[in-house]
C-alpha angles and dihedrals in degrees: 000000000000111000116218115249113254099264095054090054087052106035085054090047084052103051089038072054092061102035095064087046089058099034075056103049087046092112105010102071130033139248123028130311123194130170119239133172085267096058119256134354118211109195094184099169106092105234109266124231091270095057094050096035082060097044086049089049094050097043084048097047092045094048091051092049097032133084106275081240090073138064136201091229123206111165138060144003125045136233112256137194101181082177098057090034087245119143110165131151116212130221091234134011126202101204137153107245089237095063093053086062090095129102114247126349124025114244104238087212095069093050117113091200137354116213124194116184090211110240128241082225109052103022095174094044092083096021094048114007094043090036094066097026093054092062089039085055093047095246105161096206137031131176133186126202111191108203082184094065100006088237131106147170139242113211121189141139107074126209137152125272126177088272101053132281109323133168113277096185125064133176117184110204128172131216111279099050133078118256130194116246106188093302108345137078113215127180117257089196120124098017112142136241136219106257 
């Protein structure tokens, strides 16, 4: 049997660490924690109504042009690579049904899309940190809607760069247009901004 070297034994201490501290703090504190390379990441501010019109618009807008076998997800629970130290929950999640019957964490793998209304708050968390963590996870897809600008990204086509596995394809878009989420156009039009 091949023994771990010693920073993989402690690397994976340290996230099962934070993962206890975060499975701890779920309903003590409030706001969102997630665990990144970096450690954990604290989001306190409650999402305003521009961030979850715009999550509900979205989830609405994917289920109507989507196959009835899968769902535009945005609750619980999160994504989870015990093996990169990544734990992140999605805005939205574009999943097969199937997939959600496990017990505990979502495997990232098995996610279509992920989909981050950027917060007024933390601003680099979804344009940097996520950025970098979805391809890590395997996540095919990622976009990104900026209530702050209207304007958003769609990153796809993973492959490896000295750095890790990173997006190698991006198309800006701005509200008003259509964008391509995996297989299906949906409107950007009428989603709100923050004032």
């Amino acid at each position: 049997m091949t023994m771990a070297p010693d920073d993989a034994r402690r690397d994976a201490v340290l996230y099962q660490t934070m993962r206890e501290f975060v499975q701890s703090m779920d309903d003590t504190l409030p706001g969102k924690f997630e665990i990144t390379k970096e450690g954990i990441v604290h989001d306190m501010m409650a999402p305003v109504g521009p961030h979850e019109l715009t999550t509900l618009r979205i989830r609405k807008r994917l289920e109507k042009a989507m196959p009835e076998e899968l769902v535009a997800h945005t609750g619980t629970p999160d994504v989870e690579g015990p093996s990169e130290g990544i734990m992140r929950h999605p805005d939205v999640m574009v999943i097969a049904e199937a997939d959600m019957e496990v017990e505990g964490s979502f495997d990232p793998r098995t996610l279509i899309a992920a989909i981050e209304v950027v917060s007024r708050s933390n601003p680099d968390n979804d344009w940097v940190s996520k950025m970098r963590d979805y391809p890590l996870l395997g996540i095919p897809v990622y976009v990104i809607f900026d209530p702050r600008t209207g304007t958003g990204a769609v990153l796809s086509d993973i492959h490896p760069t000295p750095s890790g596995p990173r997006y190698a394809t991006r198309k800006e878009f701005v509200y008003g247009e259509d964008v391509t989420i995996g297989e299906w156009a949906i409107t950007t039009q009428d989603l709100p901004l923050y004032a």
